[in-house]
N, C-alpha and C positions, 0 to 999 in steps of 0.2 A: 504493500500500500504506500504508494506515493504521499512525500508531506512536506508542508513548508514550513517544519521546525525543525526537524531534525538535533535540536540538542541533544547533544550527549549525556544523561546522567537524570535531566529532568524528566517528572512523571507525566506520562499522556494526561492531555486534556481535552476532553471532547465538550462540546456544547451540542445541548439537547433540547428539540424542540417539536411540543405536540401538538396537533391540531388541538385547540383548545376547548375541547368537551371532558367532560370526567370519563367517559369510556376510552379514550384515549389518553389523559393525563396519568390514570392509573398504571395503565403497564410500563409508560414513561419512565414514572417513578421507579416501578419494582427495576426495570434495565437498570437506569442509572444509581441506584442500590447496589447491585451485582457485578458493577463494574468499576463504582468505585469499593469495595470489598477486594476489588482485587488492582487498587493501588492507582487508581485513575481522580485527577482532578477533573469533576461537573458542574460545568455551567448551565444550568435548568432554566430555563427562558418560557418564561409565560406569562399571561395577560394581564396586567396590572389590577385587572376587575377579581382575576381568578386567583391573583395571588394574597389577596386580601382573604379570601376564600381560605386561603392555604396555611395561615397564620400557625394553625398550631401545629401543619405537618413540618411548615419549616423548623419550627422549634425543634422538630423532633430529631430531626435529619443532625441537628448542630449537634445535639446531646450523644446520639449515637457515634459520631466521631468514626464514620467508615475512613478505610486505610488512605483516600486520596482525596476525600472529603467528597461535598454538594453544594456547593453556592447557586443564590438564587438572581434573578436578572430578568428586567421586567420592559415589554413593550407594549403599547397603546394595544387595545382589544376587546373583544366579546367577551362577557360573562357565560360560564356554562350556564346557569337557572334560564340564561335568555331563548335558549335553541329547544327547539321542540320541532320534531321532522315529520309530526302530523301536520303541521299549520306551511302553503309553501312560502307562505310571505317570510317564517321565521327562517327555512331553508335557505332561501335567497340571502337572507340578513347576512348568515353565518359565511357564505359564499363571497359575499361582497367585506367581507372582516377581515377572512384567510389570505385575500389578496392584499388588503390595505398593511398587512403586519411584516410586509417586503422590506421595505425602504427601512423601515425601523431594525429590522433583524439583521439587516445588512450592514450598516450603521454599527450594530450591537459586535457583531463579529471583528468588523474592524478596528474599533475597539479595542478588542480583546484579543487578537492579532500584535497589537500594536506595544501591547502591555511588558515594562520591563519590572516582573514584579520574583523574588524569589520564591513566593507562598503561590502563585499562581503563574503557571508558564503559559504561552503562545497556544492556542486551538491545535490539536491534532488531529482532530476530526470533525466534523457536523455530521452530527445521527439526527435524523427530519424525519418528521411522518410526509403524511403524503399531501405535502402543496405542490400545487405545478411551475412553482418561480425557485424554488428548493434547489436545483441541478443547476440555473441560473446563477445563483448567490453563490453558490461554491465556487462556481467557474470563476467568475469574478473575485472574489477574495482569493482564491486560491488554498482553499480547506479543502479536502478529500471528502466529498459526502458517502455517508453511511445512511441508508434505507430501515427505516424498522416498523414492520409492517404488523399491524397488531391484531390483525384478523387473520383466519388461516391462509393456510398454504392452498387451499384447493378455489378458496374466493380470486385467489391471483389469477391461478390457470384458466376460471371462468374467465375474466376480466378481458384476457388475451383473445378467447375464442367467440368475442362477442361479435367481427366483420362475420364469421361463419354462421354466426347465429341470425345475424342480419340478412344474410345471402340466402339463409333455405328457410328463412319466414318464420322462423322460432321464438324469434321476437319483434314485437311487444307481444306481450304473453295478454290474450283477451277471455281464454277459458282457463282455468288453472283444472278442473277437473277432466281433460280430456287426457286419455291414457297410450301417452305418447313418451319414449324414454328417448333423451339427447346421449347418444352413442361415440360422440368422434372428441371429446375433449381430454388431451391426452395428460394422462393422471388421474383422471376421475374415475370411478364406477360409474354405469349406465344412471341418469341424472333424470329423476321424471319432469314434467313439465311446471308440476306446481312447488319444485323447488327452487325454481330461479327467483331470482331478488322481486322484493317486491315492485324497486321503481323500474321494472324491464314491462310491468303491464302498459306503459302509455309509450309512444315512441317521441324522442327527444335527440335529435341526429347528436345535440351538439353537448350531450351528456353523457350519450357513446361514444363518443370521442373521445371527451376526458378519458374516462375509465381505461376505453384503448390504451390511449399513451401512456397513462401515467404505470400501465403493468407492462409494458413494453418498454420505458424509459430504464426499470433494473437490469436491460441485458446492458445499458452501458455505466452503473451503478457498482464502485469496487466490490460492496457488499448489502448482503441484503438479510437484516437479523430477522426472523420471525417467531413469533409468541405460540410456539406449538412446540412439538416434538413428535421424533421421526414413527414410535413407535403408535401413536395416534392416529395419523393422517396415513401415514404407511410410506415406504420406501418408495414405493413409485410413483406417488404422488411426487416426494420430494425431487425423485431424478428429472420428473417432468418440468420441477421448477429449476433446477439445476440448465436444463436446458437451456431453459432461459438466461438466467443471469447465475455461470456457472460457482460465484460465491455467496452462494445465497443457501443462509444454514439454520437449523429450529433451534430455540437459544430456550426455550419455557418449560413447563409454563414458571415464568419468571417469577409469580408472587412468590413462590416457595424456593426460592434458590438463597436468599437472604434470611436463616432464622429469625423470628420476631420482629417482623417488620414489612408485614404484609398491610399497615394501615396507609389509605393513599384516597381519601375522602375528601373531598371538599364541603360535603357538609356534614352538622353534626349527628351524631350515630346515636339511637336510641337504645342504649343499653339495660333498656327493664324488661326488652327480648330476653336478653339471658337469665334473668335471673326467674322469669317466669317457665323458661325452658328447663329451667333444674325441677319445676315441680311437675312435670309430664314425665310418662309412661317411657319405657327408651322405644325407639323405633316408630312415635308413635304420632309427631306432627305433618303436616303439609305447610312450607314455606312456600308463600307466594312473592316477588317479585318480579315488576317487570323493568325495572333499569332505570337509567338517567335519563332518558330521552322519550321512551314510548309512554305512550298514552292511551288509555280507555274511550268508548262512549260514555255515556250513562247510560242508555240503554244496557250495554253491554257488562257495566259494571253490576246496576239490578239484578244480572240473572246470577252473576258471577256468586252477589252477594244473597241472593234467595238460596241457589243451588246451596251453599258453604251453610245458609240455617236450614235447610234441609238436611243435609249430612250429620249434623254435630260432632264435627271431627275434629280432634283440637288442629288449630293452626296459626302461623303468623302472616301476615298481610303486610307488606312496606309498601303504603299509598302515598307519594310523595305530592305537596301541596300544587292544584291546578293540571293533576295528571289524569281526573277523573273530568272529561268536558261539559261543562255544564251543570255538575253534581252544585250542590249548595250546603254549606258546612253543617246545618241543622241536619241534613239527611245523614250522611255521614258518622254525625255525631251519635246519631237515631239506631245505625247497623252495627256502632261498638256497641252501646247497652244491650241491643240486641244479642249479640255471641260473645258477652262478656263473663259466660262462665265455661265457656272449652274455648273464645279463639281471640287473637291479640292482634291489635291493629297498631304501628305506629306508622311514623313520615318514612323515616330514613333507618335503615339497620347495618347493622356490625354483620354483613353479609357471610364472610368467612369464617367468623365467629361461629355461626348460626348455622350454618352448613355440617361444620366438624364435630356438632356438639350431638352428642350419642340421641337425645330425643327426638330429630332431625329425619323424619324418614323419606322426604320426596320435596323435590323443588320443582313449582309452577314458575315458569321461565319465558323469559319475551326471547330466550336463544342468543341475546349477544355472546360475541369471543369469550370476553372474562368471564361472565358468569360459567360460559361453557368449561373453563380449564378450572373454575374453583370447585363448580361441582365435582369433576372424574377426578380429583386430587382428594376430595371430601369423601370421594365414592359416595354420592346421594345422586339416585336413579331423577331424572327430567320429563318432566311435566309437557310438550313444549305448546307453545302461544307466540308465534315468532310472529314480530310488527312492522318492521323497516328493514331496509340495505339488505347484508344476505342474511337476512336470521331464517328464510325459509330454506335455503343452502346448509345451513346449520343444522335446521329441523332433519333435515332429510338424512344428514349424516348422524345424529343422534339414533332417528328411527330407523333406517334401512342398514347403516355401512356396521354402526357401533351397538345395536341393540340395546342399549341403555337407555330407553324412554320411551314414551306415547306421544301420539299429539291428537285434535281436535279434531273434526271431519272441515273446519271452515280454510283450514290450510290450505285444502283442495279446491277451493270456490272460486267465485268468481271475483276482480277486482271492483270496489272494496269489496270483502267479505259482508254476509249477512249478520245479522246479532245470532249467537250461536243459543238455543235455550236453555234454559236451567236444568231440564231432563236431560240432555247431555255430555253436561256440564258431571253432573252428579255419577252416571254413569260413569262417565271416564276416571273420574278420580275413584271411587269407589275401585276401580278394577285397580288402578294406579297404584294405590296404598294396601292393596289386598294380597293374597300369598300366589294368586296368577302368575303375579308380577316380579317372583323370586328372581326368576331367569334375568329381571334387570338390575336388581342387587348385585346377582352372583359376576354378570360381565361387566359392570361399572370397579367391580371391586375389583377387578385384575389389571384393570386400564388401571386405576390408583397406584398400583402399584409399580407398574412401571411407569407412569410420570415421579414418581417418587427415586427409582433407579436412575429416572433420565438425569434429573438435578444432582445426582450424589456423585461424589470421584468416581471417574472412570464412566461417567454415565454418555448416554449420546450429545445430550445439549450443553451437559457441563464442559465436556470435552469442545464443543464447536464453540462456547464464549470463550477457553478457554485461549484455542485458536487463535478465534478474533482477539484476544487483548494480548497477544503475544506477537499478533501482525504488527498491530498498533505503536508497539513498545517502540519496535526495531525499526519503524518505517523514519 
C-alpha cells in the first residue's frame, strides 16, 4: 500500500469516516476500536450535530486508552435522528449532506496531512464509507483510501450485476411475489425475486448508477474491509468479491473483536431492559426491534400491537420516538399499560446487551447488517421484517442460505407491502418461539461459533485485519 508518510518508526494513522447515520457510525467505531488495539492512531471524523450525540462514547474511547489511541474531529452535517428513509424528502436531505461534507473533509485531511505533531503523525490512510467524492479527496490529498463496507459481501456483488439486471427486465421489481429465481450473479445462490432491495421496485436510471459505480469503483480501491466473515457469507461469495477488487477481505463481525466495548450508541440506552430480563423465564422472551432508521404504519403497528396482546408472551419492544407514523403518545402510552405484566416497551435499548442475555429467545428484526452479525454472535434465531436498502437481501439469506429464521408472507408482496394482520402476525411468532423452530437454534448456534473463531488468533478475519495493519505499518 502506497503512502505519503512513510516515516520511519511513527504509528499508522488512518482517518475514519462514516456516512453519518448510527447504522453506519456503529461498525465505524467497532473498526476503528480494533485497529487502534493494534497500535494505530484514529482520526474519527463526524458531524458536529452527531458528535454532540456522541459525548459520552467519546469519553469512553479517552478512558479506554486503546494502544494508538481515537481522536475525534468534526465537520459541518446531518444529524442521525434527522434521516428516516421512509419519508423521500428526508432521503434527499441526507443525499444533499453527504455531498456538502467534501470541501470540509478535505480541508480536515489536509490539515492533518500537514500536522508536525509527535503524539499525532501525518494520515496513513483514509478508511471512507461509501461517498462518491471519497476516491476524489484521496486522489487529491494524496492519502491511500481504504473502503469499509458495512453491509455484506453478497449486497456488493448484487450492486455490480445491477446493468444485467436492467438488461433482462428484472428490475424495477413490480411483483415481488412472482416465482422467479435471479440465477447469473456470481457468488450468490439462486436469489428469488422478492429478495432484491426494496428501492429496485420503482426505476430510477440515475440511482442505478450510483450503486453501479460506486461497487465497481473497489476494483480500483487498494482495499476493501468488510463487516462479515468468510465462514458466513461463504468462500465463494468472497472469491466472487475478490474478483472484483482482489484486496478486498471480511474483517467482522467487528463488535466482538475488541472485549468490552461493543457500546457505539448515539442515543441513550434504556437499561430497565435488563434488569426486567433477569426476572423472565430463560429462553423465554421475543425482542422486537426494528433499527435507527425504519419505521412503522400505524396501521401496521395496531396489528403488531393486538397480535403481541393476543399472544401474552413476555417480550421487549425498542419503539424509538416518531418511528410509529402517525401513532399519538396517549395511544402508545395506552398498549404499555396494556402488556405491562408479560411485555416491556422502551425508546432505545442496550441491543447486545439484550440479545446475549440467556432470557433472550428470538429477535423480531427490520434485517439490517448489524443487527444481523449481533444476533448469529448472540446465537438468537430472527424474526425477519426487512424495511429498506437490502434488508430483503438479508431476509432471504437469513431464511433460505443460513436457516436461522422466519419471515412474514408480506416480504413476498407487492410494493408497498399490504398491513400484514394480526392473525399472522400471531401465527408466525407463535411457531417462531415454539420447539418447531429448534432447527433455528441448533444452526444459528454453530454460525456463533464460528464468528467467534473468526475474531480469535488465528481466526479468518482476525488474520485479514491483521494483514491489513501490517500492510499499513510498512507502506
Amino acid at each position: 500500500m502506497g503512502s505519503s508518510t512513510g516515516a520511519e518508526g511513527l504509528a499508522p494513522h488512518a482517518a475514519v469516516l462514516p456516512v453519518p447515520t448510527q447504522g453506519h457510525i456503529t461498525p465505524f467505531l467497532h473498526l476503528s476500536r480494533a485497529l487502534a488495539s493494534r497500535g494505530f492512531v484514529i482520526t474519527f471524523i463526524n458531524t458536529e450535530a452527531n458528535h454532540r450525540d456522541l459525548k459520552d462514547i467519546v469519553s469512553q474511547e479517552e478512558s479506554f486508552g486503546y494502544g494508538g489511541g481515537i481522536r475525534f474531529e468534526t465537520v459541518p452535517g446531518i444529524q442521525a435522528s434527522d434521516v428516516d428513509f421512509a419519508v423521500p424528502e428526508k432521503r434527499g436531505m441526507l443525499s444533499e449532506a453527504v455531498m456538502e461534507m467534501q470541501a470540509p473533509v478535505e480541508s480536515l485531511l489536509i490539515r492533518n496531512m500537514a500536522r508536525d505533531d509527535d503524539l499525532v503523525p501525518p494520515v496513513s490512510c483514509f478508511i471512507s464509507d461509501m461517498f462518491p467524492w471519497s476516491a476524489e479527496v484521496a486522489r487529491r490529498t494524496g492519502i491511500p483510501e481504504v473502503k469499509f463496507w458495512t453491509a455484506s459481501a453478497s449486497c456488493v456483488l448484487l450492486d455490480c450485476s445491477f446493468p444485467r439486471m436492467l438488461e433482462k427486465g428484472d428490475v424495477p421489481v413490480q411483483d415481488r411475489s412472482i416465482e422467479k429465481y435471479i440465477t447469473y450473479v456470481d457468488g450468490l445462490s439462486p436469489l428469488p425475486i422478492w429478495g432484491l432491495p426494496r428501492d429496485l421496485s420503482a426505476i430510477d436510471e440515475s440511482r442505478f448508477a450510483r450503486r453501479y459505480a460506486r461497487a465497481k469503483s473497489y476494483a480500483t480501491t487498494s482495499w476493501v474491509l468488510v463487516n462479515s466473515f468468510e465462514e458466513l457469507e461463504g468462500s465463494a461469495t468472497f472469491q466472487a468479491l475478490r474478483d472484483i477488487s482482489p484486496k478486498a477481505i471480511a474483517v467482522g463481525p467487528l463488535f466482538t473483536m475488541v472485549p468490552g466495548s461493543n457500546k457505539a450508541s448515539l442515543w441513550k440506552e434504556d437499561t430497565e431492559s435488563l434488569s426486567w430480563l433477569g426476572k423472565q423465564s430463560p429462553g423465554s422472551v421475543l425482542y422486537i426491534s426494528l433499527g435507527s432508521m425504519a419505521t412503522l404504519s400505524f396501521d401496521q403497528f395496531k396489528e403488531f400491537s393486538e397480535g403481541l396482546t393476543l399472544l401474552q408472551r413476555p417480550f421487549i419492544w425498542a419503539i424509538r420516538p416518531k418511528s410509529v407514523a402517525g401513532m399519538e403518545p396517549e395511544f402508545l402510552e395506552r398498549f404499555k399499560e396494556a402488556v405491562r405484566s408479560f411485555g416491556l416497551v422502551v425508546s432505545w435499548a442496550p441491543q447486545v446487551d439484550i440479545l446475549r442475555h440467556p432470557s433472550t429467545a428470538g429477535f423480531l428484526s427490520h434485517c439490517g447488517w448489524n443487527s444481523i452479525l449481533e444476533s448469529v454472535a448472540s446465537a438468537v434465531p430472527m424474526l425477519c421484517w426487512p424495511c429498506v436498502a437490502e434488508q430483503n437481501l438479508n431476509c432471504k439469506l437469513i431464511v433460505e442460505d443460513w436457516k436461522i429464521g422466519l419471515k412474514f408472507s408480506c416480504v413476498t408482496m407487492l410494493d408497498p407491502p399490504e398491513v400484514m394482520a394480526r392473525d399472522e402476525f400471531v401465527e408466525v411468532v407463535e411457531r417462531f418461539m415454539g420447539t418447531d423452530s429448534e432447527h433455528l437454534r441448533i444452526n444459528v448456534k454453530k454460525l456463533s461459533e464460528e464468528a467467534r473463531r473468526a475474531v480469535s488468533s488465528g481466526g479468518s478475519s482476525y488474520e485479514n485485519l491483521e494483514r491489513f495493519a501490517q500492510a499499513v505499518k510498512i507502506s
